[in-house]
C-alpha positions as CSV (number, residue, x, y, z in Angstrom):
1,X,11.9,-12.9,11.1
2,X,8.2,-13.2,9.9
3,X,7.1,-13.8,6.7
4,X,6.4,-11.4,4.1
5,X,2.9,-12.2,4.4
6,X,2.8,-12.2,7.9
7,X,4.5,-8.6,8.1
8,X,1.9,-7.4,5.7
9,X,-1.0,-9.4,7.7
10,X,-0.3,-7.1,10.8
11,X,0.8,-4.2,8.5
12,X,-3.1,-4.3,7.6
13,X,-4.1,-4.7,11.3
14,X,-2.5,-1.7,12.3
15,X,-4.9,0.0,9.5
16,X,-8.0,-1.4,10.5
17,X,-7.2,0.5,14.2
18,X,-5.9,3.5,12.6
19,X,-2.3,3.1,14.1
20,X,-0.9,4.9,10.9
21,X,3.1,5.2,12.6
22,X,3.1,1.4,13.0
23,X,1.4,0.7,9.6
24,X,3.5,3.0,7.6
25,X,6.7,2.0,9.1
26,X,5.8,-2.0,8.3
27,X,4.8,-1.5,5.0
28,X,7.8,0.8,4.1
29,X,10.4,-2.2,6.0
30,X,8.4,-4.7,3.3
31,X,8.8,-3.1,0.2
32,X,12.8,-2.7,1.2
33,X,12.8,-6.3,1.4
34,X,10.5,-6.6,-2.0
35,X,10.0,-3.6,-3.9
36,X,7.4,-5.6,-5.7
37,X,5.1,-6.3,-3.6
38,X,1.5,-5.1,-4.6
39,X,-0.2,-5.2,-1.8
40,X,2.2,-3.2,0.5
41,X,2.4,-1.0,-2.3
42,X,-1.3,-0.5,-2.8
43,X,-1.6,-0.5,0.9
44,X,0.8,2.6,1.7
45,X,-0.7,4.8,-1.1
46,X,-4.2,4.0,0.6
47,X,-2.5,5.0,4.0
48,X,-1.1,8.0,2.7
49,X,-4.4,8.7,1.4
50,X,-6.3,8.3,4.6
51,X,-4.0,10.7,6.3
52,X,-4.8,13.4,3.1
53,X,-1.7,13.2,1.4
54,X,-3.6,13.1,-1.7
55,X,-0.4,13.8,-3.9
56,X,2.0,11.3,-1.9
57,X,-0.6,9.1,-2.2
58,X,-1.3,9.2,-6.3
59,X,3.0,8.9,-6.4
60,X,2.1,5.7,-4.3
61,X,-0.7,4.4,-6.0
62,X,1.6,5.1,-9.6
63,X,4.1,2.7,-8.4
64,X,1.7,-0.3,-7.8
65,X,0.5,0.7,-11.3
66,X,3.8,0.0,-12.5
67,X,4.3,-3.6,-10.8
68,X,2.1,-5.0,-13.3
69,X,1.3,-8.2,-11.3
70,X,-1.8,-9.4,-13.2
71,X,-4.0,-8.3,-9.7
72,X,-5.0,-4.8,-11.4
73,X,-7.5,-5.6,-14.1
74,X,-7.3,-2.0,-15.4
75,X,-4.5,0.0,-15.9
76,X,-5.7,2.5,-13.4
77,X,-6.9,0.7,-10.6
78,X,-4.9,1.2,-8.1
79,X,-5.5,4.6,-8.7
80,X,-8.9,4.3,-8.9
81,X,-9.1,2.6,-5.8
82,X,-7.2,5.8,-4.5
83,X,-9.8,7.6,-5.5
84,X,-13.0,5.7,-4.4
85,X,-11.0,6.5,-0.7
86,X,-10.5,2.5,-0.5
């Protein structure tokens, strides 16, 4: 199986061409495999986001908040970043 890193590498690929089934799916299989990873987390709030789930995507966006991984300089950046529309 690929990495983490790869998984999340074409994850992001399938966002960049708007393929939101594929993306979602990926990201959702990574954080099963690592509920802590930022990125993916980040990543699938800003999906749900793109696709106007606003609320799904503030829940989202919460739970990187949470992680506390050192990558969020503010408390509310991931959230911000939510906001901004990514």
């Amino acid at each position: 199986m690929a990495s983490l890193q790869d998984q999340y590498d074409d994850a992001m690929f399938d966002f960049s061409t708007a393929d939101y089934g594929p993306r979602d799916r990926k990201l959702k299989v990574i954080l099963a495999e690592d509920p802590k990873h930022f990125d993916a987390q980040l990543s699938l709030g800003m999906a749900y986001y793109r696709k106007g789930e606003y609320a799904t995507a503030i829940a989202e966006g919460h739970k990187a908040e949470k992680l506390k991984t050192g990558r969020a300089t503010r408390p509310y950046e991931p959230v911000a970043v939510l906001y901004e529309g990514g």
